[in-house]
C-alpha positions as CSV (number, residue, x, y, z in Angstrom):
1,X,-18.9,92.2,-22.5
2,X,-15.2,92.9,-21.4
3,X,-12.9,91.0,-19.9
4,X,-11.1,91.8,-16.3
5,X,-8.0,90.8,-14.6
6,X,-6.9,90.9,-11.2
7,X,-4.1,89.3,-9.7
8,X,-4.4,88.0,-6.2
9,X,-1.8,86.3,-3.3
10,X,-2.8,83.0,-2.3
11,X,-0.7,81.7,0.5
12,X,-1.5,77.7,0.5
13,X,0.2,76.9,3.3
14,X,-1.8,79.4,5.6
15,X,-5.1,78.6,4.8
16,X,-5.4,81.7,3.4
17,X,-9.4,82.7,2.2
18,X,-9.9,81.2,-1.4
19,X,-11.2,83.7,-3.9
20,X,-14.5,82.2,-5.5
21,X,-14.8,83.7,-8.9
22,X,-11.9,83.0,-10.6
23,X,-12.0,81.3,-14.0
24,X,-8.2,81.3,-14.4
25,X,-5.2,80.3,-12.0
26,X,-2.1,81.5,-13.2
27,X,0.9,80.1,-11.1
28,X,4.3,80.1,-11.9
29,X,8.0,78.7,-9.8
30,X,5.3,77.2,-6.8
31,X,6.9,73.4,-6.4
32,X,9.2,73.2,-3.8
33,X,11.8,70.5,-2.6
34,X,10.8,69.9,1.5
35,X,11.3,66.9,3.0
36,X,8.1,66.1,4.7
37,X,6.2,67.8,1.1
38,X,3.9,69.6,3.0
39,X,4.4,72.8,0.8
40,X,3.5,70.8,-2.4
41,X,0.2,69.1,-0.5
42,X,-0.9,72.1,0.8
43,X,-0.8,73.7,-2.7
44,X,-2.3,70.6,-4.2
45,X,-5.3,70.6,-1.3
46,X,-6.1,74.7,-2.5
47,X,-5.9,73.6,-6.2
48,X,-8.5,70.9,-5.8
49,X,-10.7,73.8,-3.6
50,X,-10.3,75.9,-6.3
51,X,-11.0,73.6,-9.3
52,X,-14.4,72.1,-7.5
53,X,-16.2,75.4,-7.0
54,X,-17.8,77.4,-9.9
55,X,-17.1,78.2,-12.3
56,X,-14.5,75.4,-12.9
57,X,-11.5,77.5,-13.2
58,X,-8.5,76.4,-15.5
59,X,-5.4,75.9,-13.4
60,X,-2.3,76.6,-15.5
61,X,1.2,76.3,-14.3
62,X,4.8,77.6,-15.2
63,X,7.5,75.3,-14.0
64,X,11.3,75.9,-14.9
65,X,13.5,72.5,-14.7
66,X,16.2,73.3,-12.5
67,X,17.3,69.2,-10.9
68,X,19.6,68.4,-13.0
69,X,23.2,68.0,-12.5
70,X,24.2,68.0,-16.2
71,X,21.8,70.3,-18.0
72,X,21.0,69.8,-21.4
73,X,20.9,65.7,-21.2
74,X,19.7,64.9,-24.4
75,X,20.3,61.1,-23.5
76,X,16.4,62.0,-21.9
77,X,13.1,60.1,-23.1
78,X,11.0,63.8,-22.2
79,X,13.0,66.8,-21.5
80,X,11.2,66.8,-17.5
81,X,12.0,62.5,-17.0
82,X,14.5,63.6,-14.6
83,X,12.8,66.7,-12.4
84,X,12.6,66.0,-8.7
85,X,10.3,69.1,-8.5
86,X,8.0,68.0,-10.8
87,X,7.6,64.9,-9.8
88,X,6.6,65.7,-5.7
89,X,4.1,67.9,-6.6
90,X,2.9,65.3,-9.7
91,X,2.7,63.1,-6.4
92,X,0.7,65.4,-4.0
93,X,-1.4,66.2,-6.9
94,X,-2.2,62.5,-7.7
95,X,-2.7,62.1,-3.4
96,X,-5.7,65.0,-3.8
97,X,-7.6,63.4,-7.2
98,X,-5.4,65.6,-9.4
99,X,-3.3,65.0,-12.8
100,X,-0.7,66.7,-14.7
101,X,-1.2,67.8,-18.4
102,X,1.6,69.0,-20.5
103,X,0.6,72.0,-22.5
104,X,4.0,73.3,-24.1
105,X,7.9,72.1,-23.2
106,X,10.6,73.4,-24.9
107,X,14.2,72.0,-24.2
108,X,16.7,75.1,-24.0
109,X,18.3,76.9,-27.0
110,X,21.9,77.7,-27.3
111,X,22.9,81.1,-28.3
112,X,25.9,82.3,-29.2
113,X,27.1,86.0,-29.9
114,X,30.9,86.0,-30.4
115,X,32.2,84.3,-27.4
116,X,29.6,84.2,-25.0
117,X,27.0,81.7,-24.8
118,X,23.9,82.0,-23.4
119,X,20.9,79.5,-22.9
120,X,16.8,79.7,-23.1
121,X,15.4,78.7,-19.8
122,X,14.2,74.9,-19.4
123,X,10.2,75.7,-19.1
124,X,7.1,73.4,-19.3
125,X,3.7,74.8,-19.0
126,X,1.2,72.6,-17.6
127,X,-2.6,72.5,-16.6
128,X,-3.6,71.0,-13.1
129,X,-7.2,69.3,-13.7
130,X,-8.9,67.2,-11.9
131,X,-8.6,63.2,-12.5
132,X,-11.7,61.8,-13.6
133,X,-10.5,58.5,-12.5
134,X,-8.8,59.2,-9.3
135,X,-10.8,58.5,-6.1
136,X,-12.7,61.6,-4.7
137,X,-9.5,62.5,-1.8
């Protein structure tokens, strides 16, 4: 048996028609700073559609830190304490019986050839699931 890939636009905020055989969801740069945080509930609300139909497909996120004003803070307990971005849409998710988990974080690297300087982006990898202890919302 082979495996198959096929990438497909899902537009959250439209109410767009959910595809319902996926085993994978593959997002990356999809948290948003809004004031009301409707962007970051609607894509919450289509995550928990998507994890509660078969066949209980693996959500997995790409998220690069970009809040802070002094980058590189090594003063911080966890590389993301600080990320607004992160932490609305670890909000909404909570709101729809959702939870965060951390798969891979790496702070940046420095790197330095001659006299320019150049950093490794500030990425965290997480996987959306669904919180076994959260009320059904």
């Amino acid at each position: 048996a082979g495996s198959s890939v096929e990438a497909r636009r899902l537009r959250w905020e439209e109410h767009s028609p959910l595809p319902r055989d996926a085993d994978l969801i593959i997002a990356s740069d999809v948290w948003y700073r809004h004031a009301d945080g409707a962007a970051n509930a609607a894509l919450a609300r289509t995550l928990r559609e998507l994890l509660d139909q078969p066949p209980k497909p693996r959500a997995i996120v790409a998220h690069e830190h970009r809040s802070r004003e002094a980058p590189f803070d090594a003063t911080l307990p966890r590389w993301d304490a600080d990320d607004e971005l992160l932490e609305a849409f670890a909000a909404a998710a909570r709101e729809h019986g959702l939870r965060l988990e951390g798969l891979w974080s790496r702070r940046p690297r420095c790197h330095v050839r001659g006299s320019f300087r150049s950093w490794d982006a500030d990425v965290s990898i997480v996987e959306v699931v669904r919180d076994p202890d959260a009320a059904d919302g």
